[in-house]
C-alpha positions in Angstrom: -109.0 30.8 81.4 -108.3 32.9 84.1 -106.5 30.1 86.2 -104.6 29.0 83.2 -103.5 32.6 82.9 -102.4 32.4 86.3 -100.9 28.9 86.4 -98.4 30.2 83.2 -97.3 33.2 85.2 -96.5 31.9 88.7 -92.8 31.0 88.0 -90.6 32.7 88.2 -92.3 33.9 91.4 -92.2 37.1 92.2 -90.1 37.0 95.4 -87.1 35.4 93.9 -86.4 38.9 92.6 -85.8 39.9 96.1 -84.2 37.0 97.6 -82.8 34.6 95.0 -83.7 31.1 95.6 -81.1 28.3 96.1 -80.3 25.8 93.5 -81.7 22.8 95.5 -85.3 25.8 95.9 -85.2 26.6 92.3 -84.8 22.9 90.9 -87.6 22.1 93.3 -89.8 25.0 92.2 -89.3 24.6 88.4 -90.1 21.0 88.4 -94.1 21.4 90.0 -93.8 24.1 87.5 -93.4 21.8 85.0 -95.9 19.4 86.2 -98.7 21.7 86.1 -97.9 22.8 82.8 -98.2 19.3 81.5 -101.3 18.7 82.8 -102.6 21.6 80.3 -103.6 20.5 76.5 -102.3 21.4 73.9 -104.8 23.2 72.8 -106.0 25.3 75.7 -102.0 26.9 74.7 -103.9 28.3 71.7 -106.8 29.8 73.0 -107.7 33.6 73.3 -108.1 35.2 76.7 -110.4 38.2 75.9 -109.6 38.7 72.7 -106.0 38.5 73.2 -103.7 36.1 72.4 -102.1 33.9 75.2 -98.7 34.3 74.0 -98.9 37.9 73.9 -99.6 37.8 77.7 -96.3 36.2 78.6 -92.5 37.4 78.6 -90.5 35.4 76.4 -87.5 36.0 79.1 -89.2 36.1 82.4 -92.0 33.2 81.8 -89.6 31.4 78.9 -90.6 28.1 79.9 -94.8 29.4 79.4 -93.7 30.6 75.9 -92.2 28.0 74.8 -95.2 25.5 75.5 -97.2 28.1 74.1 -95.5 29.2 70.6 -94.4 25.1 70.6 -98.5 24.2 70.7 -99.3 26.7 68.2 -96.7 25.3 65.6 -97.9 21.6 66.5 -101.7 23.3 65.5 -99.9 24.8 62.2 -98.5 21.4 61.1 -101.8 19.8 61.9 -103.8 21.8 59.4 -103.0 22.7 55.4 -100.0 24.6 54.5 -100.3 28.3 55.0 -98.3 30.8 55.1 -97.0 31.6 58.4 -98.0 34.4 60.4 -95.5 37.7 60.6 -96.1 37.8 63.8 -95.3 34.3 64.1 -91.8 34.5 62.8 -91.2 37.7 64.8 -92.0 35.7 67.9 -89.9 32.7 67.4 -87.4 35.4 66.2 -87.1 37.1 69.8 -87.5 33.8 71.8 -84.6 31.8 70.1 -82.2 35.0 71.0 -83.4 35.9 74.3 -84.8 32.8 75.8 -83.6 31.8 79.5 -81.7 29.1 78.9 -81.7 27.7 83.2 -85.5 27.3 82.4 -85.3 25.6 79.4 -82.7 23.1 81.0 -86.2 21.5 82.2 -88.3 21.1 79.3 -86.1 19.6 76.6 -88.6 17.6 75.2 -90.4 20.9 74.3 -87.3 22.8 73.4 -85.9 20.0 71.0 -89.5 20.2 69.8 -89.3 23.2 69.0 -86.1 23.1 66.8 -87.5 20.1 65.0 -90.6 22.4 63.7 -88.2 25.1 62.9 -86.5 22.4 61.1 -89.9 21.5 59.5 -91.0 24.9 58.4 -87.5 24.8 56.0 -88.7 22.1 54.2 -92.3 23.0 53.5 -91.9 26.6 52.9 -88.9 26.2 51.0 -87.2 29.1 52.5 -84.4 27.5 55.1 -83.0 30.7 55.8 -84.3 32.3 58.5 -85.5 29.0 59.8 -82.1 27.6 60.0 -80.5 31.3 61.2 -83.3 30.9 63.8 -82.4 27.0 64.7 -78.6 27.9 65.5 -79.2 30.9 67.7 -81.4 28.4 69.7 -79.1 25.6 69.9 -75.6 28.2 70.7 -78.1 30.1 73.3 -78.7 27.0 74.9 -75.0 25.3 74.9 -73.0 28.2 74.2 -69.9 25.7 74.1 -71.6 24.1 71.8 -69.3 21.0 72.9 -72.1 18.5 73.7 -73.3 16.3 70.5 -77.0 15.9 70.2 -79.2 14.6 67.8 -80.3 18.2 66.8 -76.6 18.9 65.8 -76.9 16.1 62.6 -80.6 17.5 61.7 -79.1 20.9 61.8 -76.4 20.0 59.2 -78.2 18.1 56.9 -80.8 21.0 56.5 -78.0 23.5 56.2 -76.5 21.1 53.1 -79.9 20.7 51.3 -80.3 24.0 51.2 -77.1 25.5 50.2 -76.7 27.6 53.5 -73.3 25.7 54.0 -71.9 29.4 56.2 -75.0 29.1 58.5 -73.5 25.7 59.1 -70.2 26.7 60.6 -71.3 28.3 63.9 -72.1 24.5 64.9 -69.5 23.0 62.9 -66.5 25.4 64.3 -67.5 24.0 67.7 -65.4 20.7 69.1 -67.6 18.0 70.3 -66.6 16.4 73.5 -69.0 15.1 75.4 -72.6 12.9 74.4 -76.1 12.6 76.0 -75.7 10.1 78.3 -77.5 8.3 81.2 -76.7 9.3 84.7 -74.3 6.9 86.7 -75.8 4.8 89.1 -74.5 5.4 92.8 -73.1 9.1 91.8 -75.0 12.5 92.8 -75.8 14.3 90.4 -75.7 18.2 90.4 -79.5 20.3 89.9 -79.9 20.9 86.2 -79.8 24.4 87.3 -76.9 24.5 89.0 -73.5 26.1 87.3 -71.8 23.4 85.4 -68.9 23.7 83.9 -69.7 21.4 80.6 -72.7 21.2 78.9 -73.1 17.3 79.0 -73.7 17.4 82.8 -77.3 19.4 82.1 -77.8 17.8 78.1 -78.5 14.2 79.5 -80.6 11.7 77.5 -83.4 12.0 80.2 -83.2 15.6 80.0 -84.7 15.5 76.7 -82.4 17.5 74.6 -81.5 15.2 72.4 -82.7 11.9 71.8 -80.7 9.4 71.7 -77.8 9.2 69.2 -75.7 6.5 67.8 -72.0 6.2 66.5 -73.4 6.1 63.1 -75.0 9.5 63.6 -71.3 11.0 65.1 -69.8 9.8 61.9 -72.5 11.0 59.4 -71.8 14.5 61.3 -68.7 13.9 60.2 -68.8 13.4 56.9 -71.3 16.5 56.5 -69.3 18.5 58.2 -66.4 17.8 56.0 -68.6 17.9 53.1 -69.4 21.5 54.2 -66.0 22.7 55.1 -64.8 21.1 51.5 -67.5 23.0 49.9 -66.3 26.4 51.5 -62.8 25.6 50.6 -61.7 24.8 54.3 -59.2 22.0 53.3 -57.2 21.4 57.0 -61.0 21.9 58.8 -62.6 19.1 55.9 -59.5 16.7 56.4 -60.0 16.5 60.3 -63.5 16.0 60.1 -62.9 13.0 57.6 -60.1 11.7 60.6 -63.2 11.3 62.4 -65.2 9.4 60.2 -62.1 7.0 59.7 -61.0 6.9 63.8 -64.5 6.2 65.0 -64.7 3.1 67.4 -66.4 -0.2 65.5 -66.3 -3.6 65.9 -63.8 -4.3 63.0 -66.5 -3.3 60.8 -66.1 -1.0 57.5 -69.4 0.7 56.6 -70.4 2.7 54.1 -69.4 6.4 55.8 -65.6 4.7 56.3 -65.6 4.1 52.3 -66.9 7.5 51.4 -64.6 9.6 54.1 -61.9 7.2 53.1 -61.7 8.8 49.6 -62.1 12.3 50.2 -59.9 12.2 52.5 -57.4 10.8 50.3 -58.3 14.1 47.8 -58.0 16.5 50.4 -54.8 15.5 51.6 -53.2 16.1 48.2 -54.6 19.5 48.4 -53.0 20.3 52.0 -49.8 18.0 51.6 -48.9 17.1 48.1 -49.0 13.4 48.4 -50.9 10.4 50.1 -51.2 11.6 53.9 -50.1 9.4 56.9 -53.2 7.3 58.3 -54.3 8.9 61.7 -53.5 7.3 64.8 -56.3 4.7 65.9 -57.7 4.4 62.6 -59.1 0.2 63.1 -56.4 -1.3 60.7 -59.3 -4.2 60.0 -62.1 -2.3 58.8 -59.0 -0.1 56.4 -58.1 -3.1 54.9 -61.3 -4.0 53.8 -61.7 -0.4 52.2 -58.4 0.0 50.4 -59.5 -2.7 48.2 -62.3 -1.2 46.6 -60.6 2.7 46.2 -57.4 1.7 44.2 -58.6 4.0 41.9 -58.2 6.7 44.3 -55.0 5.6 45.9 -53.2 5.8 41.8 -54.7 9.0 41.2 -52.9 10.2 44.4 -49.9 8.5 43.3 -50.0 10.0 40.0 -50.1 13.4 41.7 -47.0 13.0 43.5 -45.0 11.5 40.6 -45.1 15.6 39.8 -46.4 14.7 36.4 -49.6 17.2 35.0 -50.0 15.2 31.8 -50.5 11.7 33.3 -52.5 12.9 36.7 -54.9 14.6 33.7 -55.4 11.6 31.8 -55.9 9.7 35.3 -58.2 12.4 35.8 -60.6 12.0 32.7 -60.0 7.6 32.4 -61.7 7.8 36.2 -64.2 10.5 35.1 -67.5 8.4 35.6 -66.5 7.0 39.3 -65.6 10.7 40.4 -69.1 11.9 39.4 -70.6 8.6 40.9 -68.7 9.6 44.0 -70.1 12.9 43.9 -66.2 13.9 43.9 -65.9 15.2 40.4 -65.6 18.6 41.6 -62.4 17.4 44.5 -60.7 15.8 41.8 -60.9 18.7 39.2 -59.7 21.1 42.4 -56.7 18.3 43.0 -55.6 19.2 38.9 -55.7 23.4 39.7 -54.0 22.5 42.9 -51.9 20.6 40.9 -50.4 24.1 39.1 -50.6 26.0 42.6 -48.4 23.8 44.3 -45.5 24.7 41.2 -45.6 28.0 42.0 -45.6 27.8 45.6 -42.6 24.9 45.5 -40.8 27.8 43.6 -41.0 30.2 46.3 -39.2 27.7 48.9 -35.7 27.6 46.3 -35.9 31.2 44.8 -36.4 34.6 46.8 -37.7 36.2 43.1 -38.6 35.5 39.4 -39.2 37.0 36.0 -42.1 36.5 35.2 -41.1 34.9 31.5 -38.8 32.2 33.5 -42.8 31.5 35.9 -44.6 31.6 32.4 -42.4 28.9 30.9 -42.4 26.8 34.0 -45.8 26.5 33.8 -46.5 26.4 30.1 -48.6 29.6 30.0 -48.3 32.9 28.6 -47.1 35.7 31.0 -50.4 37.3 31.1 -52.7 34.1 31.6 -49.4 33.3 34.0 -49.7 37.0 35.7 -53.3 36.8 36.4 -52.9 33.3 37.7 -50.6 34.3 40.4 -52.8 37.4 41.4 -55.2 35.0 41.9 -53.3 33.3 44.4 -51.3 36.4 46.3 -55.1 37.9 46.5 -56.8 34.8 47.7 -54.2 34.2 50.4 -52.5 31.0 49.2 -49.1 32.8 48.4 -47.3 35.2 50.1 -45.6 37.2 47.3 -46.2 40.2 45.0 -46.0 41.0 41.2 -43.1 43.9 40.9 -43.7 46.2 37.5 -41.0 47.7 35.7 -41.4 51.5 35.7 -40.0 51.4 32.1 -42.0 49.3 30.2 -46.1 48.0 30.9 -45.4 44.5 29.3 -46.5 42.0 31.5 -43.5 39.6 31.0 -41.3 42.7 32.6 -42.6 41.6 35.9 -40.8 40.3 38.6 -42.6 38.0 41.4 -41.5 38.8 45.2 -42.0 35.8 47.3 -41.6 36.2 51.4 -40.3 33.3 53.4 -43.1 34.2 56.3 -45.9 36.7 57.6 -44.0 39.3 59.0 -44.0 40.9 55.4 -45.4 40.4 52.5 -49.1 41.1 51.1 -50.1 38.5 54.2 -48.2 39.9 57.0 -49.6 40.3 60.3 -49.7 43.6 62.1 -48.6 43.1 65.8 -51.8 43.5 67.2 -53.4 40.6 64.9 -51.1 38.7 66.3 -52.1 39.5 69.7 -55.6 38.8 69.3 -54.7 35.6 67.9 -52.9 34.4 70.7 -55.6 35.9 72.9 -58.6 33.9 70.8 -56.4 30.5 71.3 -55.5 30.9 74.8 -59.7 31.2 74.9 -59.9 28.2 73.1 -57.4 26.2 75.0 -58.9 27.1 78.7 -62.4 25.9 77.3 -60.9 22.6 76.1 -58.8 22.0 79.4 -62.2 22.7 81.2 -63.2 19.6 78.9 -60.7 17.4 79.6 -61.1 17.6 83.3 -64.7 16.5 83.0 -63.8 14.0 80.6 -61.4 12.8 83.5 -63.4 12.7 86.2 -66.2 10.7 84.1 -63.8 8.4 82.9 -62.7 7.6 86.9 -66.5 6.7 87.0 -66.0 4.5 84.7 -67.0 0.6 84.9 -63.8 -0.5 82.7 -61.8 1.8 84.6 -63.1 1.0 87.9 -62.1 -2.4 87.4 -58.7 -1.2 85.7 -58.1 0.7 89.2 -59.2 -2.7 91.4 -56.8 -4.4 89.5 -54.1 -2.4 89.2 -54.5 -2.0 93.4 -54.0 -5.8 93.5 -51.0 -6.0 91.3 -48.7 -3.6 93.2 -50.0 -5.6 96.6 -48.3 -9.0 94.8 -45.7 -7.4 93.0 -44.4 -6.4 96.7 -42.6 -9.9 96.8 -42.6 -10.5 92.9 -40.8 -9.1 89.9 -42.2 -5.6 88.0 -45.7 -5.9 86.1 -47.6 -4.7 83.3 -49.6 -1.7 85.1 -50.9 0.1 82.1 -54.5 0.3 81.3 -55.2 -0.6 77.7 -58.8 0.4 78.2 -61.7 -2.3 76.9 -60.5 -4.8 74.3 -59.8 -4.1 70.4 -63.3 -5.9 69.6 -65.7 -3.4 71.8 -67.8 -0.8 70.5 -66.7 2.3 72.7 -69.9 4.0 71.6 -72.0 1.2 72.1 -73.8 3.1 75.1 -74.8 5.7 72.2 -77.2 3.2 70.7 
């Protein structure tokens, strides 16, 4: 036990603390490292050392590739046996390692770290008590891509666990994040960096042989998607909900409509009502095949949202209730009865784009309500942040129909204006978000000059300008594969 004791805390070594080792050292290092450690069973991980247990021996920061073999053993021993409750101890530990973990180390054991979030994801299930588990899961997953801008297959387990069980804010930390990049193989012929080194974007280290993620498909991006919209339409996020949908509907296929298209195809038609008042625009690259084989089959849908921009209530409510059972078969029953409130919102706030203020009797009778159902209403709406306006009481009398509603034409007044250094920060947090993204795109450039298709796009386009020398102007523009080819068909 002694050498095993040994073996788990040789790296780091103790002279990189005075002279820091280079990438090319430390990559070279870590990987015996490695090596060693998986010639160790499983259960020797679990094993006391004079009364003490091995994990307690180790530094979840210093030695975090040792602990997570260690506490990543002892929860493959848990599963193993009869459902128990876990120790305190146990939770404490996983606690500390998820927020304090080195994440350079971990880079090299993602098998073991993805693991690792799978029994977190486990111990939701069977204990019935997600939320630690799942609080636990996202610090891990953000520690270890704080970009969070690389898909993996964790990301779908992650929502799908935060759905079932109601946690749909734990959710967001992940969800917020834009994905740009996927696991990918490495590129035959190209050199590729240490997994230590400092890269710029996430998917140069979260590879599919680095173990981070298994491997993902384009059906898995688009039922991130949809439970991602799912979520944000649950938390009343309307603009975040209908981009995710865009997703679902823009995803690459082979002219084929599946069942995610259909379901995002719907909502999205719902949500869009909610943010524009009327049938939306489709997105640009939605496959015009696969829409045309869904259209058929949500007419329903498409007459409701008709109906709703006809600007009659009457009609959109008996719509509503003759379409009841496929809404609740849908499992939209509760979009469609928000599409009716919204329905009443979008009076009010159509009023405040002609008129600068209102009685309140003229609002009541607009909307067919009495002034104080009709005064509450519109608190509801100033206080909630979906108008900018304010109810005005007359000093000489307290009946409700008295009141006058202020509406302001923007944010620099009103009960939603913005104080100057809001503002600021605003800018400051999208300038952030912005640099991040460009950062993004440039990787996403230089991969795509790696690129087979574009390789031969280049060859070609090289060729052309050499004939068109004596001939007449050409067609240079790249096009990119043909109309028929999976683009994610290397996420399979």
């Amino acid at each position: 036990m002694a050498n095993l004791v040994a073996t788990l805390l040789s790296f780091p070594p103790d002279h990189y603390t005075v002279a820091p080792p280079s990438k090319v050292i430390y990559d070279r290092d870590v990987r015996e490292y490695v090596k060693q450690l998986d010639k160790i069973s499983a259960s020797s991980f679990v094993k006391a050392v004079d009364g003490q247990e091995l994990i307690d021996l180790l530094d979840p920061i210093r030695n975090s590739i040792a602990y997570l073999y260690t506490i990543v053993s002892e929860l493959q021993s848990i599963a193993s046996s009869k459902p128990k409750p876990l120790p305190d101890d146990l939770w404490t530990r996983l606690s500390i390692f998820c927020t304090s973990f080195d994440p350079i180390q971990i880079r090299y054991v993602g098998n073991e770290f993805r693991r690792l979030l799978e029994h977190l994801e486990r111990l939701a299930r069977v204990y019935n008590s997600p939320r630690v588990p799942v609080q636990l899961m996202c610090a891990g997953m953000l520690r270890m891509d704080p970009s969070g801008a690389t898909f993996t297959s964790t990301h779908l387990l992650y929502v799908q666990l935060c759905l079932e069980a109601r946690t749909l804010e734990e959710a967001l930390p992940i969800l917020d994040k834009p994905i740009v990049g996927f696991p990918s193989q490495a590129i035959k012929g190209i050199e590729e960096q240490p997994l230590c080194a400092d890269h710029q974007v996430s998917s140069a280290y979260i590879t599919l042989n680095s173990g981070l993620s298994s491997a993902v498909s384009a059906e898995d991006v688009q039922e991130y998607c949809l439970l991602g919209a799912i979520t944000y339409i649950g938390l009343r996020q309307w603009r975040k909900a209908l981009t995710f949908l865009e997703h679902v509907l823009v995803a690459p296929t082979q002219n084929t409509a599946t069942g995610l298209m259909l379901e995002a195809y719907r909502k999205w038609l719902l949500v869009a009502l909610l943010i524009e008042g009327k049938s939306p625009s489709f997105p640009r690259g939605v496959n015009q095949e696969a829409l045309r084989k869904i259209k058929p089959t949500s007419k329903a849908y498409e007459a409701f949202a008709d109906i709703y921009k006809s600007g009659n209530l009457l009609r959109l409510q008996a719509e509503a209730d003759a379409g009841q059972g496929l809404w609740q078969d849908d499992g939209n029953i509760g979009l469609v009865r928000q599409v009716i409130r919204h329905f009443t919102e979008s009076q009010v706030i159509n009023l405040s784009k002609t008129y600068v203020a209102l009685p309140m009797l003229d609002i009541a009778q607009h909307l067919g309500e009495t002034p104080a159902v009709t005064a509450q209403y519109l608190g509801f709406l100033a206080t909630s942040g979906q108008l900018n306006a304010s109810l005005e009481r007359n000093s000489a009398t307290s009946d409700t129909s008295s009141q006058i509603l202020r509406f302001y034409s923007d944010r620099s007044s009103g009960p939603l204006a913005q104080s100057e250094q809001q503002l600021h920060a605003a800018l400051v947090e999208q300038k952030q978000r912005i640099l991040e993204l460009a950062h993004q795109l440039k990787d996403g450039n230089r991969r795509l000059s790696l690129n087979k298709d574009y390789l031969e796009y280049a060859k070609t386009r090289r060729d052309r300008k050499e004939q068109a020398r004596d001939g007449g102007a050409m067609d240079l523009d790249w096009a990119g594969p043909g109309e028929d080819e999976d683009m994610m068909g290397d996420l399979r």
